[in-house]
C-alpha positions in Angstrom: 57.6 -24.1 6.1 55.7 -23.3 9.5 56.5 -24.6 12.8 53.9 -28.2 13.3 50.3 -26.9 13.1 46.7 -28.8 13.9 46.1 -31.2 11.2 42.9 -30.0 9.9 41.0 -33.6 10.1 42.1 -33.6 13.6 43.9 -37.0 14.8 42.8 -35.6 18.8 39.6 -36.3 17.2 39.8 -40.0 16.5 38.3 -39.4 13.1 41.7 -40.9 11.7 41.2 -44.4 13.6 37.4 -44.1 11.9 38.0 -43.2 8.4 41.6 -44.3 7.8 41.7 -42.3 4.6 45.3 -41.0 4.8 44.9 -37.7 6.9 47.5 -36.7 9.2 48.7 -34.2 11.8 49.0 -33.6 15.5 47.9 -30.3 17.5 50.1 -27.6 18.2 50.7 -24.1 17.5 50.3 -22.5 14.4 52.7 -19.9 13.3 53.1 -17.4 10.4 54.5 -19.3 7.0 58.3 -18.3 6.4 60.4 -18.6 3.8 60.4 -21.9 2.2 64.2 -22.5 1.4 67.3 -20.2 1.8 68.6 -19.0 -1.3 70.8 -21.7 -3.0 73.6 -20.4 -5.8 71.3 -21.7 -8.9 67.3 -23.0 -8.9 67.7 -26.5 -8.2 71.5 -26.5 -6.9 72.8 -28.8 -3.6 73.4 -28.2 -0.5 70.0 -26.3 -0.1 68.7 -25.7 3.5 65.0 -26.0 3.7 62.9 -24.4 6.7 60.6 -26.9 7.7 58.8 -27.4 11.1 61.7 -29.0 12.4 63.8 -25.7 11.7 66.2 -25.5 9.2 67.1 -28.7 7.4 70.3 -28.9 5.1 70.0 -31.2 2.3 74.0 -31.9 1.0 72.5 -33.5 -2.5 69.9 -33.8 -5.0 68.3 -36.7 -2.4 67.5 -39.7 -5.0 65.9 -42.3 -2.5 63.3 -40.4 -1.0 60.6 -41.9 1.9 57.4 -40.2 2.4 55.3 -41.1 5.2 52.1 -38.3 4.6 50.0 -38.9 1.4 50.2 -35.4 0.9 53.8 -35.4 0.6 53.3 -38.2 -1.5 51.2 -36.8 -4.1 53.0 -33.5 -4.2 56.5 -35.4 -5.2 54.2 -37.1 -7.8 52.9 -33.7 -8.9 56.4 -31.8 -8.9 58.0 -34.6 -11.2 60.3 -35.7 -8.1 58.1 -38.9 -8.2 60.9 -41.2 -9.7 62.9 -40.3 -6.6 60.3 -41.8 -4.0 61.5 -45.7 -3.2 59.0 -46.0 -0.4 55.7 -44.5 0.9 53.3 -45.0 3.8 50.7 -47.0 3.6 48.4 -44.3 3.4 50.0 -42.5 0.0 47.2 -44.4 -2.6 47.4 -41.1 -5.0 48.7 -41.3 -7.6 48.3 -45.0 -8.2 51.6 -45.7 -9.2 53.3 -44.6 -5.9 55.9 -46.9 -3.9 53.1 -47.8 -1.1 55.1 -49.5 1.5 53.3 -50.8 4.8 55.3 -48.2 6.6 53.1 -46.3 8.8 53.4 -42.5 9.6 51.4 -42.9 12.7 53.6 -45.5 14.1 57.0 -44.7 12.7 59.2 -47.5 13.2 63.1 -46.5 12.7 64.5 -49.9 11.6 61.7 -50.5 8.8 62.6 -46.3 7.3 66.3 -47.0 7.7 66.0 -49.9 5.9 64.9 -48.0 2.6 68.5 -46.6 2.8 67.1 -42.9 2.5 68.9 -40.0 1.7 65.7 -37.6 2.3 62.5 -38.6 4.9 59.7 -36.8 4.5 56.8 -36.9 7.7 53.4 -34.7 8.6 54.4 -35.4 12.2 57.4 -36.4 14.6 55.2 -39.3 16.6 58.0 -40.9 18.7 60.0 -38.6 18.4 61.0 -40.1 14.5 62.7 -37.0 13.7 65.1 -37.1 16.4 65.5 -41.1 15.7 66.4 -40.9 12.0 69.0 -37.7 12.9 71.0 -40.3 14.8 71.2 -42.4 11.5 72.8 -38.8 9.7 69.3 -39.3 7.7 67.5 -35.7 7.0 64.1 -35.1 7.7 61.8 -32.8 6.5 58.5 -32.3 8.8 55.8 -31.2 7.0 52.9 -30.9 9.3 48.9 -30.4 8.2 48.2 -26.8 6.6 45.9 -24.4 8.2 45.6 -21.9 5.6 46.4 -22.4 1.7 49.4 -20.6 1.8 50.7 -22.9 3.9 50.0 -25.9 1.6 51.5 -23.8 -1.3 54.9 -23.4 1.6 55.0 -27.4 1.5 54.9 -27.5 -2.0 57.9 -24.9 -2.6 59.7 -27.4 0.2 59.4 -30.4 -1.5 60.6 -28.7 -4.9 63.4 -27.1 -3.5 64.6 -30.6 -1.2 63.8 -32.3 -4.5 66.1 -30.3 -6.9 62.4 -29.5 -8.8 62.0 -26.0 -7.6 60.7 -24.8 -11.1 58.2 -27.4 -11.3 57.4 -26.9 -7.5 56.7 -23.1 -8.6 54.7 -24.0 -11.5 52.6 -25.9 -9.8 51.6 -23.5 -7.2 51.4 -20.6 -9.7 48.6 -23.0 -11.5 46.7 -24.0 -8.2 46.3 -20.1 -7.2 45.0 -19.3 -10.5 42.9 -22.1 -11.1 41.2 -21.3 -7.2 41.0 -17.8 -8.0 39.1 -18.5 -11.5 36.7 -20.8 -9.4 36.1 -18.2 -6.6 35.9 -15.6 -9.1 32.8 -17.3 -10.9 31.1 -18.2 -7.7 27.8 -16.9 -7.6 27.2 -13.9 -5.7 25.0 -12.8 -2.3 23.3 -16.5 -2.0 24.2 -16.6 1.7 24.2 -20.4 1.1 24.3 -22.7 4.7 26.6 -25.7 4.9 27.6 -29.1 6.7 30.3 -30.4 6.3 31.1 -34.0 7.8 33.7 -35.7 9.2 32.3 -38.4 10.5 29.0 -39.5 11.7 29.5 -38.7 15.4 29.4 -36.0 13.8 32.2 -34.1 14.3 32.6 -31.1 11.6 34.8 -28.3 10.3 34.5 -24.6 10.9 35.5 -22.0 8.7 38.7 -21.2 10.9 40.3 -24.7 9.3 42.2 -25.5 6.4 39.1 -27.3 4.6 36.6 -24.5 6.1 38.9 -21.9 4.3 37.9 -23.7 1.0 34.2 -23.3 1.5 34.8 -19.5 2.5 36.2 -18.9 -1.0 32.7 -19.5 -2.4 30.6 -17.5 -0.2 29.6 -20.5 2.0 27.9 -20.0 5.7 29.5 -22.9 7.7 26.6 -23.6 10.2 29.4 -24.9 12.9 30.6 -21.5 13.2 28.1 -21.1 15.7 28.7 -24.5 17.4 30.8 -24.5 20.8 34.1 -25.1 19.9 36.4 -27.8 22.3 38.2 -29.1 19.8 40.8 -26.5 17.8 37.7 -26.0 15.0 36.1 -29.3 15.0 33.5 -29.3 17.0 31.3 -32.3 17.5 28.2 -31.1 16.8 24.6 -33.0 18.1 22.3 -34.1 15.1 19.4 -31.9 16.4 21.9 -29.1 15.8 22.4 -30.3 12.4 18.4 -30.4 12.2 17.8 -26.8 13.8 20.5 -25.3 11.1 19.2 -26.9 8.2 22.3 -26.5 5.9 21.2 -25.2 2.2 24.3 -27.6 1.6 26.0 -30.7 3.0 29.4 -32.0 2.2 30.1 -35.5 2.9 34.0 -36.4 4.0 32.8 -40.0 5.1 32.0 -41.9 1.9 34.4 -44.0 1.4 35.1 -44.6 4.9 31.9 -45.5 6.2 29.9 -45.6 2.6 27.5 -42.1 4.1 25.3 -41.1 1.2 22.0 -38.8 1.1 20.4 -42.1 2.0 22.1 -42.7 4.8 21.7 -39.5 6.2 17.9 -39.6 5.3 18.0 -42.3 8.3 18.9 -40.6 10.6 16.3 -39.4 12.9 14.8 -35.9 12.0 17.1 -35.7 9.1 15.2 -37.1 6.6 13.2 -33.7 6.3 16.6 -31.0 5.8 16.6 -29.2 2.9 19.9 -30.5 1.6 18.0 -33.9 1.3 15.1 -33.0 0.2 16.5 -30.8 -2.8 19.1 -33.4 -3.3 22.5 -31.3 -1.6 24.1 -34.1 -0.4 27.9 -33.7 -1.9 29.7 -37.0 -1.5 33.0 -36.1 -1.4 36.6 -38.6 -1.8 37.3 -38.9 1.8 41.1 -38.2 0.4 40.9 -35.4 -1.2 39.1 -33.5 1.2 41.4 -34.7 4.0 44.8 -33.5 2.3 46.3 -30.6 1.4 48.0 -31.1 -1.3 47.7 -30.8 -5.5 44.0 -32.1 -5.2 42.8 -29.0 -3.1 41.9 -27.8 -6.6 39.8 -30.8 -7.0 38.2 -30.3 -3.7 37.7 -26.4 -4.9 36.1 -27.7 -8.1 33.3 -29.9 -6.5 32.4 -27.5 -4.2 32.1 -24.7 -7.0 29.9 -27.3 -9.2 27.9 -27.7 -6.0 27.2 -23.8 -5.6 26.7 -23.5 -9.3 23.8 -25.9 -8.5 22.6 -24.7 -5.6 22.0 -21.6 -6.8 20.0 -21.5 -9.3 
């Protein structure tokens, strides 16, 4: 894993307090992905030492109470069959439904209430007070698995979790399935289109550029992200103005506030001088599940998907 990188929804951007849709992450430098886990004698043997944005992290045994506190995390357990090991999650992890949600937070770690879960592995997406630190006291391991900003990055986190998890193979698998299933999609993406796009994080509105984890995902299909050309304060979300929105006119716009704050091409159609965009008028307007497209886990397939549906349309 890489040393703690921007979470690509941006918690210095508030949107987090806003949309409360599970995303997290804290600013920092981002670093070149390394290895995921030193070599252990046999796939899925103990002690394995797993490098994680905390640095190397030793994990004596096959951990059986595990605690996540990023739905990410959460979902990728799930997905790498180390689910039946998780005894607690935040109170963000709602995927899949039949995760351990605990009303542990992983923005407010609190010590006592982890500790209490008698964990033998703790998963988080950030250290916020200094949680990492906290739980190292208790001889509790910690894996810090901060926000990716590239896919190979989310595919590092994946191979960490397998490997801390004894489920390496399955952790392998799994990443072997989401690069071919991406590749697939990207490979039938139409051609040349030059296609404009919007995509919102909230209706400040602050948006992604193509430099983040989410913007990366659009770039696979050939998008033009129109806050490319936006000035950029804010590590590649930029809060743009609605007449910028207006002057672009995105062939496309991708909606990360629907659940959240229940945006729809109606809503936006209310907004003054929008009602005329060509995403709206051509009917555009991708709602997208304000989880899916803040994580970057499993489901970045199923972000991938609707946004290659979307193009399909688009471009005929």
């Amino acid at each position: 894993m890489r040393p703690v990188a921007k979470a690509f929804a941006g918690v210095a951007l508030g949107v987090l307090a806003l949309a409360g849709c599970g995303q997290q992450g804290t600013p920092a430098t981002s670093a070149t992905s390394s290895a995921s886990a030193s070599a252990a004698p046999a796939a899925g043997a103990f002690p394995v030492t797993v490098q994680a944005g905390n640095g190397p992290v030793t994990i004596a045994k096959k951990p059986e109470r595990v605690v996540s506190l990023s739905p990410t995390a959460t979902e990728t357990l799930f997905a790498i069959g180390a689910g039946a090991q998780v005894v607690a999650a935040d109170d963000q992890s709602n995927h899949p439904p039949q995760a351990p949600k605990t009303d542990l937070s992983g923005f407010k770690p609190n010590v006592e209430a982890i500790a209490a879960h008698k964990p033998d592995l703790v998963i988080v997406a950030n250290d916020t007070d200094n949680v990492v630190a906290e739980l190292g006291k208790l001889n509790v391991p910690v894996l810090l698995e901060p926000a990716a900003t590239k896919l190979e990055e989310a595919y590092d986190e994946i191979a960490d979790l397998g490997a801390a998890t004894g489920n390496k193979a399955k952790a392998d698998e799994l990443v072997a399935s989401m690069k071919s299933e991406l590749e697939r999609l990207a490979a039938a993406a139409p051609k040349g289109k030059g296609l404009t796009y919007y995509h919102e994080l909230d209706q400040t509105p602050f948006a992604a550029t193509s430099k983040t984890f989410i913007g990366q995902i659009y770039s696979l299909f050939g998008l033009v992200n129109i806050a490319d050309k936006a000035p950029d304060a804010a590590g590649g979300y930029p809060k743009l103005s609605p007449e910028f929105v207006v002057q672009a006119d995105p062939d496309l716009i991708f909606l990360a506030d629907v659940k959240c704050c229940q945006q729809s091409k109606e809503t936006l159609a209310k907004r003054p001088g929008w009602k005329n965009l060509s995403a709206i008028k051509n009917d555009r307007v991708v709602q997208l599940d304000d989880d899916i497209a803040s994580r970057w886990g499993p489901r970045v397939v199923d972000l991938a998907r609707t946004v290659s549906e979307a193009v399909a349309k688009a471009a005929q």
